[in-house]
mmCIF file of the N, C-alpha and C atoms, coordinates in Angstrom:
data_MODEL
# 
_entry.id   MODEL 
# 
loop_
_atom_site.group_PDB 
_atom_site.id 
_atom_site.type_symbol 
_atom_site.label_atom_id 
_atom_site.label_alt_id 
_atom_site.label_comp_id 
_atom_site.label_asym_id 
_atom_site.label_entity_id 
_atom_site.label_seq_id 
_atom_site.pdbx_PDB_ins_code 
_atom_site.Cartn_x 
_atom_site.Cartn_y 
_atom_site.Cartn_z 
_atom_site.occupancy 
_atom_site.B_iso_or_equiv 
_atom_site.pdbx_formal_charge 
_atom_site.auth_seq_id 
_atom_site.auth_comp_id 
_atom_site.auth_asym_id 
_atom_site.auth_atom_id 
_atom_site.pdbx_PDB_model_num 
ATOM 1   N N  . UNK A 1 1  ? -9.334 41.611 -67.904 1.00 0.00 ? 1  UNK A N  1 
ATOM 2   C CA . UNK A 1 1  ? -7.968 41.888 -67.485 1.00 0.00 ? 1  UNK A CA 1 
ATOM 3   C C  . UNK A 1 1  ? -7.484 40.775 -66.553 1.00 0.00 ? 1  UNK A C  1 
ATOM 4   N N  . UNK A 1 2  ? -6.452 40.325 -66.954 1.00 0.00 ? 2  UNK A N  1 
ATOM 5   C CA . UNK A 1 2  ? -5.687 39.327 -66.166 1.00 0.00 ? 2  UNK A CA 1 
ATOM 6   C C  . UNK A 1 2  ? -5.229 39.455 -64.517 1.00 0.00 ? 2  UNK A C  1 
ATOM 7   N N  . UNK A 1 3  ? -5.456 39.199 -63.360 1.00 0.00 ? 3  UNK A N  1 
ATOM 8   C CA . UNK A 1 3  ? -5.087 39.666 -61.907 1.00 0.00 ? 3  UNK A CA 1 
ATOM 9   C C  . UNK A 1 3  ? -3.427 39.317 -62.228 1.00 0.00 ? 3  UNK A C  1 
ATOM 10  N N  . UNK A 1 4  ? -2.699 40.019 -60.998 1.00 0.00 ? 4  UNK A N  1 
ATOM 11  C CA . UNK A 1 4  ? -1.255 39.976 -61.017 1.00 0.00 ? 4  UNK A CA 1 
ATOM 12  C C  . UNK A 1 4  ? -1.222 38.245 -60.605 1.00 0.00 ? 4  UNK A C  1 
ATOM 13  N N  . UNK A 1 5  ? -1.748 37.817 -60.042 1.00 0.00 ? 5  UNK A N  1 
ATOM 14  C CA . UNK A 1 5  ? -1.348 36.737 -59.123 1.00 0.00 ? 5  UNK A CA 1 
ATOM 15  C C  . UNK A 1 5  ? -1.100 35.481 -60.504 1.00 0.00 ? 5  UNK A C  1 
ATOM 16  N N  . UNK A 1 6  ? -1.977 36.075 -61.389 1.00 0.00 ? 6  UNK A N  1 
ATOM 17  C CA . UNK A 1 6  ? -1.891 34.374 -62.377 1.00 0.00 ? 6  UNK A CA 1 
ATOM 18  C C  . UNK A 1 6  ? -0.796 34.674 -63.357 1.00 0.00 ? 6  UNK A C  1 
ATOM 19  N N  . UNK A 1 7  ? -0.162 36.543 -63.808 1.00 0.00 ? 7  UNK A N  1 
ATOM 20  C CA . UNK A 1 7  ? 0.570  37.174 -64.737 1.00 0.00 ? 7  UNK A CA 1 
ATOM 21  C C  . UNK A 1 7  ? 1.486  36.620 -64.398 1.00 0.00 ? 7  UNK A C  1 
ATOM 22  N N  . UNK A 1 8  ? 2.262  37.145 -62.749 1.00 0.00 ? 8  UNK A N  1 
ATOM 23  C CA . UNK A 1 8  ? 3.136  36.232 -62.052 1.00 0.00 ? 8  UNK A CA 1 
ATOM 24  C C  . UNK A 1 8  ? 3.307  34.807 -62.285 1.00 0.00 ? 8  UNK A C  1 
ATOM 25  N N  . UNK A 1 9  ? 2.236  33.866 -61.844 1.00 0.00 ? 9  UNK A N  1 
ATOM 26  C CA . UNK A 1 9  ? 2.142  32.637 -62.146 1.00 0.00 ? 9  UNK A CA 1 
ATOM 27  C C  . UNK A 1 9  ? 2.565  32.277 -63.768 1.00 0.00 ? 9  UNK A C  1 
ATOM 28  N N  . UNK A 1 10 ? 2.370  32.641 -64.804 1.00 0.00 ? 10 UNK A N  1 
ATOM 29  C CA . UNK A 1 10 ? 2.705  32.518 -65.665 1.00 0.00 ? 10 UNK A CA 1 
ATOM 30  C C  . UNK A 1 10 ? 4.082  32.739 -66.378 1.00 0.00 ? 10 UNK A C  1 
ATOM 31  N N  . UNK A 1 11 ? 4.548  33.484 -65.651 1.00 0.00 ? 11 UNK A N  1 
ATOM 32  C CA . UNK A 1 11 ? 6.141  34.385 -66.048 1.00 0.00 ? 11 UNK A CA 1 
ATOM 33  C C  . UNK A 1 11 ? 6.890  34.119 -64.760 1.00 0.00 ? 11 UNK A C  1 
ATOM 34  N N  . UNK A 1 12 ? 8.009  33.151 -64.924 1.00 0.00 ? 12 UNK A N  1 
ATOM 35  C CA . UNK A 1 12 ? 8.376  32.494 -63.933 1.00 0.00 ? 12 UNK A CA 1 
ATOM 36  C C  . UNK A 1 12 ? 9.754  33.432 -63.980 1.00 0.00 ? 12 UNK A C  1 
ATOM 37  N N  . UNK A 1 13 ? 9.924  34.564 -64.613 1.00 0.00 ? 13 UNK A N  1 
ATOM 38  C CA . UNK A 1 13 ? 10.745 35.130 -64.424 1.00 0.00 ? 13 UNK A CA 1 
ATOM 39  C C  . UNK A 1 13 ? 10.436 36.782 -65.463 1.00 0.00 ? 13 UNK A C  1 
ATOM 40  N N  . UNK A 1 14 ? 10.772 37.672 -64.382 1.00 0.00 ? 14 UNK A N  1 
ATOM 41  C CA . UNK A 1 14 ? 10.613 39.089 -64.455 1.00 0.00 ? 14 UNK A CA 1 
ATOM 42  C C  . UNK A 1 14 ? 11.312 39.724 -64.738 1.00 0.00 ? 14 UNK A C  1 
ATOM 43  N N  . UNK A 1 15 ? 11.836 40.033 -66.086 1.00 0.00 ? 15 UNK A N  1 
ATOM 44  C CA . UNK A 1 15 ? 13.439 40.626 -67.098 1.00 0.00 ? 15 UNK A CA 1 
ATOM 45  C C  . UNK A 1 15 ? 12.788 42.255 -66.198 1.00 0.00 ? 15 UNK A C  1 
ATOM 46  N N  . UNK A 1 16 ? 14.033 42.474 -65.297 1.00 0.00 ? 16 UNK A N  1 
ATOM 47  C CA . UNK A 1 16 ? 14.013 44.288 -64.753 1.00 0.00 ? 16 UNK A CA 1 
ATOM 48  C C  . UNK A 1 16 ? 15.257 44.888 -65.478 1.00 0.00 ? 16 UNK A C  1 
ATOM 49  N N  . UNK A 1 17 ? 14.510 46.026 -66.033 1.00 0.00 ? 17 UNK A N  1 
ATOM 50  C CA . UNK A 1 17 ? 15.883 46.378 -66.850 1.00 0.00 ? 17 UNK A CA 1 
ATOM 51  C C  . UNK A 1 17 ? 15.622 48.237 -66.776 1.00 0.00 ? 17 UNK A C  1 
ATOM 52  N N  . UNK A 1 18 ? 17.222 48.776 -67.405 1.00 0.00 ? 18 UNK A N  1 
ATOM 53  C CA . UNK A 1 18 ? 16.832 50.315 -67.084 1.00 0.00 ? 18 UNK A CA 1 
ATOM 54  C C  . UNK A 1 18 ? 17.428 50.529 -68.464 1.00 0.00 ? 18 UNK A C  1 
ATOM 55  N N  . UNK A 1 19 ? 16.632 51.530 -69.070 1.00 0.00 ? 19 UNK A N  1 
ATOM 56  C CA . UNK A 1 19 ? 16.766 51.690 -70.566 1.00 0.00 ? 19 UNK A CA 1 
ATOM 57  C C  . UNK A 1 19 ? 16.696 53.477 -70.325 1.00 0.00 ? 19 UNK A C  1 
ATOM 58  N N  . UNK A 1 20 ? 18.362 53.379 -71.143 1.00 0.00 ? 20 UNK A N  1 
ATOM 59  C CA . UNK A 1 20 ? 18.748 54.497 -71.323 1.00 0.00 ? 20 UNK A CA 1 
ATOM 60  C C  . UNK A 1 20 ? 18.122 55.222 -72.586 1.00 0.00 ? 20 UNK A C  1 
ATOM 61  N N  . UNK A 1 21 ? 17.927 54.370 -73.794 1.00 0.00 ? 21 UNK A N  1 
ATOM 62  C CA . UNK A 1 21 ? 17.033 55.404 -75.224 1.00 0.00 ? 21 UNK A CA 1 
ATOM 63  C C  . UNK A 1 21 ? 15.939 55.078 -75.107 1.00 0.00 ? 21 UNK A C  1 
ATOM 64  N N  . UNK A 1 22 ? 15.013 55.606 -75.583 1.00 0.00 ? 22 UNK A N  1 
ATOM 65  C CA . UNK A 1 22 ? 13.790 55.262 -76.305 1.00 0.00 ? 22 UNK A CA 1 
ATOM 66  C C  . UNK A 1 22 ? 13.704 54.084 -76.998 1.00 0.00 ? 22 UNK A C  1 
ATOM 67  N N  . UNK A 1 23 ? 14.435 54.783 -78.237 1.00 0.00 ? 23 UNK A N  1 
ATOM 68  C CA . UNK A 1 23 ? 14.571 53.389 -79.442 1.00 0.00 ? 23 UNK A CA 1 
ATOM 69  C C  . UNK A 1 23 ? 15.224 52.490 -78.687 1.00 0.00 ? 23 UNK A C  1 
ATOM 70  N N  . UNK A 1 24 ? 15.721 51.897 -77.810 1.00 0.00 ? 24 UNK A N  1 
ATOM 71  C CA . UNK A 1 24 ? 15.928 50.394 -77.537 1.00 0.00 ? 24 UNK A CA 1 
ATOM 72  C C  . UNK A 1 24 ? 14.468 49.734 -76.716 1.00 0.00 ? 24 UNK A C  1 
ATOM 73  N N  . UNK A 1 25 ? 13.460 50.407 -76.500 1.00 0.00 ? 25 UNK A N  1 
ATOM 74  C CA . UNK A 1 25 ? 12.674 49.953 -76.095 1.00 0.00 ? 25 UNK A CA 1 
ATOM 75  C C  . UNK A 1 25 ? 12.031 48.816 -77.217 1.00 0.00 ? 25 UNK A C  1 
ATOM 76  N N  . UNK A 1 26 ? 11.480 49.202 -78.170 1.00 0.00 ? 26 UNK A N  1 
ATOM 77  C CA . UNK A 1 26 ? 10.936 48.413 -78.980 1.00 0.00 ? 26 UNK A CA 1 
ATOM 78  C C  . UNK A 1 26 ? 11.426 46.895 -79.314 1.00 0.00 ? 26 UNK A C  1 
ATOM 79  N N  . UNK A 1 27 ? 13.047 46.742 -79.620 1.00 0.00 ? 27 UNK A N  1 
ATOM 80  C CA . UNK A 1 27 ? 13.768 45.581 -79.891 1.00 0.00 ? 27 UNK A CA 1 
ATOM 81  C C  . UNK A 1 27 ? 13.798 45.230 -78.987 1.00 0.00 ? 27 UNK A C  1 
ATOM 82  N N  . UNK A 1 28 ? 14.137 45.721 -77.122 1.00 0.00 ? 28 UNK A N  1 
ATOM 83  C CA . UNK A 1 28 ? 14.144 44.683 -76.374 1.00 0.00 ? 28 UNK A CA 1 
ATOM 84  C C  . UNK A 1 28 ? 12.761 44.121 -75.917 1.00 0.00 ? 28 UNK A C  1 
ATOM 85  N N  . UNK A 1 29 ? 11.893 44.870 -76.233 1.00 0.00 ? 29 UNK A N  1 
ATOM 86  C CA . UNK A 1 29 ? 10.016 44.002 -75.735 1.00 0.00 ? 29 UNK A CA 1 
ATOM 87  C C  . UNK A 1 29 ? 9.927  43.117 -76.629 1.00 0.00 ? 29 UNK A C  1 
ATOM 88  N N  . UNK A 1 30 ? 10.729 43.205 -78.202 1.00 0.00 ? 30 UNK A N  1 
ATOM 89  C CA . UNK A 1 30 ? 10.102 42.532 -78.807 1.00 0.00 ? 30 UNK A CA 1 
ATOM 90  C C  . UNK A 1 30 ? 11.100 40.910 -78.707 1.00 0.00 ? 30 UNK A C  1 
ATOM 91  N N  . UNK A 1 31 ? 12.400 41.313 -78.288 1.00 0.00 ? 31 UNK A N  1 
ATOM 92  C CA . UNK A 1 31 ? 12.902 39.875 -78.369 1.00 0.00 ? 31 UNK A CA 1 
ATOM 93  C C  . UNK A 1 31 ? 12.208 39.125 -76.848 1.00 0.00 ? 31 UNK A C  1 
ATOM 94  N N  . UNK A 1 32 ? 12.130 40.180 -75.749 1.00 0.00 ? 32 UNK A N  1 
ATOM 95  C CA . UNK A 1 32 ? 11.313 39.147 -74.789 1.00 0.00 ? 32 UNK A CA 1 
ATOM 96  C C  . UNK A 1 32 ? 10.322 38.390 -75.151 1.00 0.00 ? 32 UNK A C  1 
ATOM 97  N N  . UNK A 1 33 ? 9.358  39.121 -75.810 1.00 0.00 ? 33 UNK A N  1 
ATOM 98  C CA . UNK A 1 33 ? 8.111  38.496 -76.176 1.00 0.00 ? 33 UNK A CA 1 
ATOM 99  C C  . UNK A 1 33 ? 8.394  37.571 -77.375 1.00 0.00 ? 33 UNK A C  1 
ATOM 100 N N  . UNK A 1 34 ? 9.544  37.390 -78.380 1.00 0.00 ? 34 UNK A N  1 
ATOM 101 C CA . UNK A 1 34 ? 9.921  36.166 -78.912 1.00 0.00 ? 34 UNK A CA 1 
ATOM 102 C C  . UNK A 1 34 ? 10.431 35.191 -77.932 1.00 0.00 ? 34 UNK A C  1 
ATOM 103 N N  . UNK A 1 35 ? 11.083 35.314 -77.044 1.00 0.00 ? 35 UNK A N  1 
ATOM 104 C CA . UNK A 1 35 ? 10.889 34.360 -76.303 1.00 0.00 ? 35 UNK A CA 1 
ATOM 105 C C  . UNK A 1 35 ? 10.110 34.146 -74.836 1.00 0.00 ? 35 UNK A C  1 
ATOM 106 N N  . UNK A 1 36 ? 9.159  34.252 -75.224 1.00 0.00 ? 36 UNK A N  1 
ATOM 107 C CA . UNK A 1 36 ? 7.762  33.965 -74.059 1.00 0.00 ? 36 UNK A CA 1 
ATOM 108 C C  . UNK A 1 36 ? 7.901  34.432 -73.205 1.00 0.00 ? 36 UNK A C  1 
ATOM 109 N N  . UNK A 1 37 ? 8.033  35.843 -72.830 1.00 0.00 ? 37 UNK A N  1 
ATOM 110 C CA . UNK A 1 37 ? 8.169  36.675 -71.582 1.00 0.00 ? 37 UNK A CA 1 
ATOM 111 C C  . UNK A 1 37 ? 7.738  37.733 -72.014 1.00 0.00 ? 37 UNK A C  1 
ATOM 112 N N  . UNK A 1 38 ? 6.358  37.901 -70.873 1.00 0.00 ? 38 UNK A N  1 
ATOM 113 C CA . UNK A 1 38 ? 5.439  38.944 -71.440 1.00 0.00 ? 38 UNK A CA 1 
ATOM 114 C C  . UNK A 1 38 ? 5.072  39.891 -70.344 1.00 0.00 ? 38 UNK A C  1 
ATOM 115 N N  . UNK A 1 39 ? 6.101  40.226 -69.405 1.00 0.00 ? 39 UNK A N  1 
ATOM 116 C CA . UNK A 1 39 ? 6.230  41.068 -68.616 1.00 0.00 ? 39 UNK A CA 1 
ATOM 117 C C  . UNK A 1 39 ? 7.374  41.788 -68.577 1.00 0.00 ? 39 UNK A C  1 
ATOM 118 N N  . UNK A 1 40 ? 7.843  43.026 -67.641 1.00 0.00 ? 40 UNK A N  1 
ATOM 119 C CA . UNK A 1 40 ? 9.060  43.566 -68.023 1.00 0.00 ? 40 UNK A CA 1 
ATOM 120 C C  . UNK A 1 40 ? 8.916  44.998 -66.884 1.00 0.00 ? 40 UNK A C  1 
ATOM 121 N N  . UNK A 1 41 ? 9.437  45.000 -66.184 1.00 0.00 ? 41 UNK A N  1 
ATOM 122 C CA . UNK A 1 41 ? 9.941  46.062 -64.818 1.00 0.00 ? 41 UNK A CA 1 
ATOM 123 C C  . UNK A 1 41 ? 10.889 46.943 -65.443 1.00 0.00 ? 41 UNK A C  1 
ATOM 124 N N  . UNK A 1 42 ? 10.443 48.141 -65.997 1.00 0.00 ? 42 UNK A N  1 
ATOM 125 C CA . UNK A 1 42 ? 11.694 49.237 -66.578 1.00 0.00 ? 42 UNK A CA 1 
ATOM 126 C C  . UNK A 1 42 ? 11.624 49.992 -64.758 1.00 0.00 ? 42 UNK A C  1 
ATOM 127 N N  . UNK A 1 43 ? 12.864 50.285 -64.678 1.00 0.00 ? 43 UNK A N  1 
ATOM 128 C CA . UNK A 1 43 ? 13.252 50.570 -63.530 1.00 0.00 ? 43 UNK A CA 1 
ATOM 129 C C  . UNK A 1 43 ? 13.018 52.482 -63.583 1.00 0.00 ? 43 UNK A C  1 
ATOM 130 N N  . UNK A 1 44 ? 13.223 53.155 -63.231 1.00 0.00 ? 44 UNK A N  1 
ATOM 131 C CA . UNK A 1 44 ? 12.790 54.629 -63.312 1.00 0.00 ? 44 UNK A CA 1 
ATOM 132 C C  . UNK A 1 44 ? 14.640 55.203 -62.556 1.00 0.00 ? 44 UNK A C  1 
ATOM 133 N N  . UNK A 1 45 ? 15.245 54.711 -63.376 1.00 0.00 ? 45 UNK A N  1 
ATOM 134 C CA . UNK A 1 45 ? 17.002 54.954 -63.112 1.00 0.00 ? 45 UNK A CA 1 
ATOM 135 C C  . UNK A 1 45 ? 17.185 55.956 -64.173 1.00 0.00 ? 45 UNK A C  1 
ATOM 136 N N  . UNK A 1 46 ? 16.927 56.319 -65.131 1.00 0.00 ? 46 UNK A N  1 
ATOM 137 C CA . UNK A 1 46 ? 16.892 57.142 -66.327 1.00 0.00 ? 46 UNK A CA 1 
ATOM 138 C C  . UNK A 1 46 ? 16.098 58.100 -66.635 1.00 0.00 ? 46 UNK A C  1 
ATOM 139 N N  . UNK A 1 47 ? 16.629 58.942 -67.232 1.00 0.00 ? 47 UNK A N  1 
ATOM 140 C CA . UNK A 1 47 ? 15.682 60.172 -67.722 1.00 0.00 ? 47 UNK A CA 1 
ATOM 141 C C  . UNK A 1 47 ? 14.737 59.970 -68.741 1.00 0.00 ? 47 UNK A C  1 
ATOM 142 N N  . UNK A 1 48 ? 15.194 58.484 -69.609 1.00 0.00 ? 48 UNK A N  1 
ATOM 143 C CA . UNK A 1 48 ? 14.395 58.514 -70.635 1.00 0.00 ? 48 UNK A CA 1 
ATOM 144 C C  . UNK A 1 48 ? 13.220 56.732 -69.991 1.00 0.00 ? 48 UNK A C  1 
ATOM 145 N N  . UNK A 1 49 ? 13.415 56.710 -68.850 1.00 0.00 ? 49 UNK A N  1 
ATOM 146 C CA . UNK A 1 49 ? 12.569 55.443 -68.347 1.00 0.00 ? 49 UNK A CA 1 
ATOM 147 C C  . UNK A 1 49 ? 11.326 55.989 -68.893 1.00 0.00 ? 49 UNK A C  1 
ATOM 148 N N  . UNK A 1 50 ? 10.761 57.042 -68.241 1.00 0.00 ? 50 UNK A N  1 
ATOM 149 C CA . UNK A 1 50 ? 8.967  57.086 -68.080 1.00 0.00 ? 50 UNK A CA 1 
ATOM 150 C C  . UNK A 1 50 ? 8.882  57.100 -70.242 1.00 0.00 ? 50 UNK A C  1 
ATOM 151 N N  . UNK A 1 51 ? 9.497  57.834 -70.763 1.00 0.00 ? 51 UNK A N  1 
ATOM 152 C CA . UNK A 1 51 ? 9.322  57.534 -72.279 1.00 0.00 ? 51 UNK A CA 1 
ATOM 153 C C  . UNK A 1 51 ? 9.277  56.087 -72.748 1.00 0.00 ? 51 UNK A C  1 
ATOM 154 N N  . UNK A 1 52 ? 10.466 55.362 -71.840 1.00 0.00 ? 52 UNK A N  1 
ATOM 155 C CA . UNK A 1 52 ? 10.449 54.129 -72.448 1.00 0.00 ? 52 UNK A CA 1 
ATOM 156 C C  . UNK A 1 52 ? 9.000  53.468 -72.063 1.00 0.00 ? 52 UNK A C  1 
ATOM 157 N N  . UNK A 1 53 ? 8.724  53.327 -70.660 1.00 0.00 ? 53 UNK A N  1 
ATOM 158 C CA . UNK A 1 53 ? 7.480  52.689 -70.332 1.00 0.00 ? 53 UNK A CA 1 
ATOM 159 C C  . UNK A 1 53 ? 5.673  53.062 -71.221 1.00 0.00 ? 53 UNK A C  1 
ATOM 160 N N  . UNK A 1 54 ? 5.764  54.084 -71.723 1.00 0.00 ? 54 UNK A N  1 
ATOM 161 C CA . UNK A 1 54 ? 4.946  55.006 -72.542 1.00 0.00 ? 54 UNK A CA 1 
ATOM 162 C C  . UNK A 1 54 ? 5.319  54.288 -73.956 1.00 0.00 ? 54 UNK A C  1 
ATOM 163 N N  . UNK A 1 55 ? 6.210  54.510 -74.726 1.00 0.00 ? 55 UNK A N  1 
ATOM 164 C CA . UNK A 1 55 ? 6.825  53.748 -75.655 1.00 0.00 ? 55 UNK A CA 1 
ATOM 165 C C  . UNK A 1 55 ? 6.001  52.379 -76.065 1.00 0.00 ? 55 UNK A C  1 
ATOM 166 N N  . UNK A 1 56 ? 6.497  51.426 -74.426 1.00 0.00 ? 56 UNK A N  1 
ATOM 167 C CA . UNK A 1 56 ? 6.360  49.819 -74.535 1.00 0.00 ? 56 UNK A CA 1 
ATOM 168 C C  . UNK A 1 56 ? 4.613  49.432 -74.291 1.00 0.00 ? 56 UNK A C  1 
ATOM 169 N N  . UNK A 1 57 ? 4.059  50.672 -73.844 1.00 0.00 ? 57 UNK A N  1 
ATOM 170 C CA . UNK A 1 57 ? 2.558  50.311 -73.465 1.00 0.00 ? 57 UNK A CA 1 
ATOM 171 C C  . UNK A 1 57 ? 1.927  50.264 -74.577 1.00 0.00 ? 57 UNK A C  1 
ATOM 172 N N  . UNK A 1 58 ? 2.621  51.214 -75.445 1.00 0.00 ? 58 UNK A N  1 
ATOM 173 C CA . UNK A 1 58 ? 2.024  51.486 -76.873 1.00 0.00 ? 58 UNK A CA 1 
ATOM 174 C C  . UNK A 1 58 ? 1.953  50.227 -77.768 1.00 0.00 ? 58 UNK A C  1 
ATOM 175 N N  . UNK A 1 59 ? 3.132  49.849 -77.952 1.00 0.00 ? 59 UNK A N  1 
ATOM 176 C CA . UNK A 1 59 ? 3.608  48.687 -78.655 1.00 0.00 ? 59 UNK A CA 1 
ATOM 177 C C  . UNK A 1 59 ? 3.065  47.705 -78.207 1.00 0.00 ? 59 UNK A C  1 
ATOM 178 N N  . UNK A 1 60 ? 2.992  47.260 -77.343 1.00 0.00 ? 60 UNK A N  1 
ATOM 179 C CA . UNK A 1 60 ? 2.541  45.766 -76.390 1.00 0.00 ? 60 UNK A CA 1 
ATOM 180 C C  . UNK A 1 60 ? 1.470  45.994 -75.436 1.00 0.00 ? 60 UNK A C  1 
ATOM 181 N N  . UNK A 1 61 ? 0.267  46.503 -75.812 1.00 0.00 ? 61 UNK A N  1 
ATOM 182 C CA . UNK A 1 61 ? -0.678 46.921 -75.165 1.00 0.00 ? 61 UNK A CA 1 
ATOM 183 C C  . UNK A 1 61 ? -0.478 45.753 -73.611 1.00 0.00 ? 61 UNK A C  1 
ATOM 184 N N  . UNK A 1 62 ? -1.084 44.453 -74.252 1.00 0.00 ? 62 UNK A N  1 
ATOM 185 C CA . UNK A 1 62 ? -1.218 43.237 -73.680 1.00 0.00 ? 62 UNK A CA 1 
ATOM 186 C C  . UNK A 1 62 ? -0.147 42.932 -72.123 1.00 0.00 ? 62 UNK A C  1 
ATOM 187 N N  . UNK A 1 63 ? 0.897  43.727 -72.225 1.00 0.00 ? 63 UNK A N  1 
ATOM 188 C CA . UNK A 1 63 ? 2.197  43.556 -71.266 1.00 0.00 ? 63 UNK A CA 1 
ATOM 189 C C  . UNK A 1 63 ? 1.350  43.778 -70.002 1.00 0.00 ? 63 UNK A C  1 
ATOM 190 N N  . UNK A 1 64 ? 2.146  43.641 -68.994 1.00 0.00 ? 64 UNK A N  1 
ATOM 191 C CA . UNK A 1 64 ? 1.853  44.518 -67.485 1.00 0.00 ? 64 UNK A CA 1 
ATOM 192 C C  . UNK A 1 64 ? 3.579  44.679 -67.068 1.00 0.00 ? 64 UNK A C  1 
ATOM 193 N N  . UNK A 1 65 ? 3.396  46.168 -67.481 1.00 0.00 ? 65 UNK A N  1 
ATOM 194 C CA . UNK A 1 65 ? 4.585  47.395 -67.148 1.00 0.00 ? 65 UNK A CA 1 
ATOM 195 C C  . UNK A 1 65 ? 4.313  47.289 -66.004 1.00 0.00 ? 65 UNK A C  1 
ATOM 196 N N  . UNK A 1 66 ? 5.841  47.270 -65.299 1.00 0.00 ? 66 UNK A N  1 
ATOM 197 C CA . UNK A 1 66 ? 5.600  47.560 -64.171 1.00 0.00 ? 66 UNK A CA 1 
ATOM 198 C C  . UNK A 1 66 ? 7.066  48.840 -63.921 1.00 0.00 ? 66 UNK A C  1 
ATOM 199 N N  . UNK A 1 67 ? 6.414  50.285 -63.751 1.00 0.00 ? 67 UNK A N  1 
ATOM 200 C CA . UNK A 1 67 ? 7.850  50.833 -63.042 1.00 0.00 ? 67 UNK A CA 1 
ATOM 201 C C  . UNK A 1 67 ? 8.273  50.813 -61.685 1.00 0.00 ? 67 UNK A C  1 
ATOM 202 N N  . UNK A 1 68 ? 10.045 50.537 -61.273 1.00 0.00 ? 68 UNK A N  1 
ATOM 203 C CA . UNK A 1 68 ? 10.504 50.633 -60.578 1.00 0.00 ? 68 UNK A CA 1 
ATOM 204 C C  . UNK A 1 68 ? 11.376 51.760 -59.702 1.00 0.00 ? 68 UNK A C  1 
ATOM 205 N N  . UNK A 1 69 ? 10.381 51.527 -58.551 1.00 0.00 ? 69 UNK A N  1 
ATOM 206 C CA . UNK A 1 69 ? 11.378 53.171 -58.024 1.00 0.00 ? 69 UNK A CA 1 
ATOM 207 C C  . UNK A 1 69 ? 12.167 53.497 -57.052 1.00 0.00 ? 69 UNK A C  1 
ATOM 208 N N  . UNK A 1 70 ? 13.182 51.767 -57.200 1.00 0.00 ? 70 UNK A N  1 
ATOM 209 C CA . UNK A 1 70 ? 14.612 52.091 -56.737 1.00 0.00 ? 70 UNK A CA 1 
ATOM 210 C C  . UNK A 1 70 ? 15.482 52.392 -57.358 1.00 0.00 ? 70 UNK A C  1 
# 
């Protein structure tokens, strides 16, 4: 398993986003990860966040989810 310090180091930028469906989870992990961003902060603003984060772990084992709980 990769430490945060080098995930960070590698991803010079951290897409935080709050996802209102489910189904938009999948298309937006997958266009990040077409373009080389392999991290992603779903924020916990929504009812359907903790689904989405569950969702994206599934799909993108490899990620480091991070939820946000402002």
């Amino acid at each position: 398993m990769r430490d945060i310090e080098n995930i960070l180091l590698e991803n010079s930028v951290v897409p935080v986003v709050a996802l209102d469906k489910v189904e938009d989870t999948k298309p937006l992990c997958a266009a990040l990860l077409e373009g080389g961003i392999t991290i992603i902060e779903i924020t916990l603003r929504t009812d359907a966040a903790l689904d989405c984060i569950a969702t994206a772990s599934k799909i993108f084992l490899k990620w480091l989810l991070a939820p946000a709980l402002y």
